[in-house]
C-alpha positions in Angstrom: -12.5 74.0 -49.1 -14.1 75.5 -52.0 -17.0 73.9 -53.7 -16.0 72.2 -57.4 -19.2 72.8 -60.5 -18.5 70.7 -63.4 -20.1 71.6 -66.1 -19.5 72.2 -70.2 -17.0 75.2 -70.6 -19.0 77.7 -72.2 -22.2 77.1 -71.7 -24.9 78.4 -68.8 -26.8 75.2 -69.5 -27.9 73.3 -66.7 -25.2 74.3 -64.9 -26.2 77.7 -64.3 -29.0 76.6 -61.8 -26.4 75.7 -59.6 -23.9 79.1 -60.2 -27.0 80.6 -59.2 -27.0 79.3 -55.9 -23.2 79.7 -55.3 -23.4 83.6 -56.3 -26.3 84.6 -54.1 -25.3 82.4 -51.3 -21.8 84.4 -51.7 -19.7 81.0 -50.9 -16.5 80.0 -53.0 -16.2 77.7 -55.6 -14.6 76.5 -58.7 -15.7 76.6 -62.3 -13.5 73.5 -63.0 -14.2 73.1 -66.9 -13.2 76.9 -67.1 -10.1 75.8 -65.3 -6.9 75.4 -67.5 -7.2 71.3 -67.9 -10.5 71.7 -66.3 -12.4 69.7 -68.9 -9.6 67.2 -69.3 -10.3 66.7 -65.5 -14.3 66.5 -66.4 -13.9 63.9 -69.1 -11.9 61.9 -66.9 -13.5 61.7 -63.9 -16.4 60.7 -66.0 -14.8 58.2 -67.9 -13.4 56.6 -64.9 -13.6 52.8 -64.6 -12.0 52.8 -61.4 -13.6 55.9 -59.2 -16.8 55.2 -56.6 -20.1 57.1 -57.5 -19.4 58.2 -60.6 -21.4 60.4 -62.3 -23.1 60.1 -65.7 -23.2 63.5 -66.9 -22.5 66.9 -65.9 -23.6 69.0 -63.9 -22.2 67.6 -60.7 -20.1 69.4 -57.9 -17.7 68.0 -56.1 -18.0 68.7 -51.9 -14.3 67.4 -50.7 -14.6 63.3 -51.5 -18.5 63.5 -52.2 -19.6 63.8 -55.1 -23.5 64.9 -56.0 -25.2 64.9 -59.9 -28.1 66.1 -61.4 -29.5 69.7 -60.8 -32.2 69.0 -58.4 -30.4 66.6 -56.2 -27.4 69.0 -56.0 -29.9 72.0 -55.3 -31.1 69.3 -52.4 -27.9 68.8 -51.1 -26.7 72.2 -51.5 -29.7 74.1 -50.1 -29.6 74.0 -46.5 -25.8 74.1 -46.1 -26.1 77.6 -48.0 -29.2 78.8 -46.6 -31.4 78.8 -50.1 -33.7 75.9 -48.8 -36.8 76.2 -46.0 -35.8 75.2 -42.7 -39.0 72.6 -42.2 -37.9 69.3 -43.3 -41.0 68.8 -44.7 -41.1 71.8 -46.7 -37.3 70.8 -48.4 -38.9 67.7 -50.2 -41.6 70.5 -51.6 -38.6 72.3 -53.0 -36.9 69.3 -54.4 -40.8 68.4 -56.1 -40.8 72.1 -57.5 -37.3 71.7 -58.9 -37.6 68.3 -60.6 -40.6 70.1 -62.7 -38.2 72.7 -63.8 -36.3 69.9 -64.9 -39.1 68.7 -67.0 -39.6 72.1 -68.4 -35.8 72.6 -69.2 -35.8 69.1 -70.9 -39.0 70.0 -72.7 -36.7 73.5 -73.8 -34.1 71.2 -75.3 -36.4 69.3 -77.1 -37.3 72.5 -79.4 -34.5 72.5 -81.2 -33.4 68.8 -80.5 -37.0 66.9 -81.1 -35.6 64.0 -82.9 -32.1 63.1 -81.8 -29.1 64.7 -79.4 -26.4 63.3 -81.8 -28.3 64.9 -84.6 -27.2 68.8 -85.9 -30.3 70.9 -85.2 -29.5 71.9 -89.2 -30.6 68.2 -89.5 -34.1 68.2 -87.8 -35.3 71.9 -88.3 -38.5 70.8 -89.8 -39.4 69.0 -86.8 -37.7 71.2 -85.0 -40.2 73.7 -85.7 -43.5 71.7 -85.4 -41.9 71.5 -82.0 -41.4 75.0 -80.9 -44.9 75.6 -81.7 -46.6 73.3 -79.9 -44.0 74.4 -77.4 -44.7 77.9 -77.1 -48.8 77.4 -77.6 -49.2 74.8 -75.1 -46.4 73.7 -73.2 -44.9 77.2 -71.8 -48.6 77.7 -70.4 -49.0 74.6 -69.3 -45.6 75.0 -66.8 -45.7 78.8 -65.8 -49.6 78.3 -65.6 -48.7 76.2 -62.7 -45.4 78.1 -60.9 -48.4 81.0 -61.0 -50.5 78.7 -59.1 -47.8 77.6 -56.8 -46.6 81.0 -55.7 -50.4 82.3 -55.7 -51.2 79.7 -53.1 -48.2 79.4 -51.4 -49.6 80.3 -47.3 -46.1 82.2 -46.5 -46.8 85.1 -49.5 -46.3 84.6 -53.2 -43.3 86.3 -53.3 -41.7 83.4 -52.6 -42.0 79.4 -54.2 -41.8 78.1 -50.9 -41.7 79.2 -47.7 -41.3 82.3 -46.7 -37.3 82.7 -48.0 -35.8 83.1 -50.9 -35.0 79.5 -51.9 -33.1 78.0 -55.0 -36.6 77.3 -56.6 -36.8 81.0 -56.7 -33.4 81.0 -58.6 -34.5 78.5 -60.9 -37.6 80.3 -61.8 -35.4 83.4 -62.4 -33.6 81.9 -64.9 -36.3 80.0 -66.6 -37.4 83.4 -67.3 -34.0 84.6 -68.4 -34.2 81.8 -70.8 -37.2 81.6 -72.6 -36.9 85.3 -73.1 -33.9 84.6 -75.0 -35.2 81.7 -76.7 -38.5 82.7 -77.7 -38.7 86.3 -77.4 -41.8 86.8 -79.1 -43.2 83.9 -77.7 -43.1 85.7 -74.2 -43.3 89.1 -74.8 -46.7 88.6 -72.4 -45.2 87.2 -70.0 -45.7 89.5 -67.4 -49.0 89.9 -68.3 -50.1 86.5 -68.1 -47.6 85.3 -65.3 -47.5 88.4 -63.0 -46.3 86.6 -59.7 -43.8 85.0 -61.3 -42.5 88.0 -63.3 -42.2 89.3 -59.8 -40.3 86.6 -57.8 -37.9 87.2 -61.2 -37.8 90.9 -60.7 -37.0 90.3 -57.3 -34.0 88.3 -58.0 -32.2 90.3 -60.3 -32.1 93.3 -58.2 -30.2 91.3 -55.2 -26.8 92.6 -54.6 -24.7 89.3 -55.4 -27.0 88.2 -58.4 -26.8 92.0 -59.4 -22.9 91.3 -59.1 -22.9 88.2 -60.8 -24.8 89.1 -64.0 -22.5 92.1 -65.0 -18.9 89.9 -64.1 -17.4 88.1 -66.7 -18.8 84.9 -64.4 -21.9 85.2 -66.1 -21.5 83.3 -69.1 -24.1 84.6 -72.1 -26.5 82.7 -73.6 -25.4 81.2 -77.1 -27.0 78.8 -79.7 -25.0 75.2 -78.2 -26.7 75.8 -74.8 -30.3 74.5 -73.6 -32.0 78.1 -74.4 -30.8 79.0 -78.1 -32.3 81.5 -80.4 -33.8 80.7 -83.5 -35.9 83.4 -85.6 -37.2 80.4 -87.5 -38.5 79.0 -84.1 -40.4 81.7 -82.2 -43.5 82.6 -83.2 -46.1 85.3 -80.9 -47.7 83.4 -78.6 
């Protein structure tokens, strides 16, 4: 049975952590939103006032009756059964810890250009918005890749990888964190591979394996657009 990702039709998102892990991994599964009816089927699972174990927001997958929210705790769930997690126990919680941080960071990436309220139009808080971005991009973006640096330079199985001596979905996730700011803030990274050379590597890396290579010329590959988590605007990016 095929794997079911919910997620906003459209949009890479948060979503897209996970797609990651499907498309390397190779396994099958359904884009439901992308579905015809798909988001009907979203919204009302969500809505449900009936239905166990709901979820509160996408992204969650569906894995025949269970059903599994939030990035990091579907990564959890998700790595060992498709072989993107380390095979010591211990090691998986380590994962899980690096992959709630990229949660932070992608929370922190929304917050640019959605500082004062979600149900706000960014139009409507672009001053802030901007005061944001900066500190953003001066102190925040070297605060978080400062550390994955760290984390792959002292990792005791190579830095190549984030943990262990595998690829993992951390690995994925830091790809994409790349992929992201450099769309966001373009010249607010343009040293990135200067100033984060391990982690410009384990990104590198990524890119150039066969399914990822697959996935990111299909039509699955969804491009980044200004209503997702990394948006572009001139107005926010500033040289680092």
């Amino acid at each position: 049975m095929a794997y079911e990702l919910y997620y906003w039709d459209g949009l890479q998102g948060r979503g897209e952590f996970v797609r990651l892990a499907f498309e390397e991994a190779g396994v099958e599964y359904i884009d439901v939103a992308r579905q015809e009816d798909g988001t009907a089927s979203m919204m009302k699972l969500l809505k449900s006032k009936s239905d166990a174990h709901i979820p509160f927001a996408p992204p969650f997958i569906k894995d025949g009756d269970l059903i599994v929210s939030h990035v990091a705790n579907i990564l959890l769930y998700l790595g060992p059964r498709l072989d993107l997690a380390p095979q010591d126990e211990a090691l998986r919680f380590v994962a899980n810890g690096l992959q709630l941080t990229i949660t932070d960071f992608v929370a922190e990436v929304h917050d640019t250009h959605h500082p004062i309220a979600t149900t706000r139009y960014y139009e409507d808080q672009k001053d802030a918005a901007k005061q944001r971005s900066a500190d953003f991009i001066e102190n925040r973006i070297p605060k978080f890749m400062s550390y994955f640096e760290r984390v792959l330079e002292n990792n005791p199985e190579g830095s190549e990888r984030a943990v262990g001596s595998a690829l993992s979905y951390v690995d994925l996730s830091l790809f994409q964190i790349v992929e992201g700011l450099r769309y966001a803030f373009p010249r607010g990274t343009k040293h990135l591979g200067v100033r984060y050379p391990k982690i410009i590597a384990v990104h590198d890396a990524v890119e150039k394996r066969p399914n990822i290579q697959s996935y990111l010329a299909s039509g699955r590959r969804l491009k980044f657009n200004e209503s997702g988590i990394f948006r572009h605007y001139p107005e926010l990016d500033q040289d680092d």
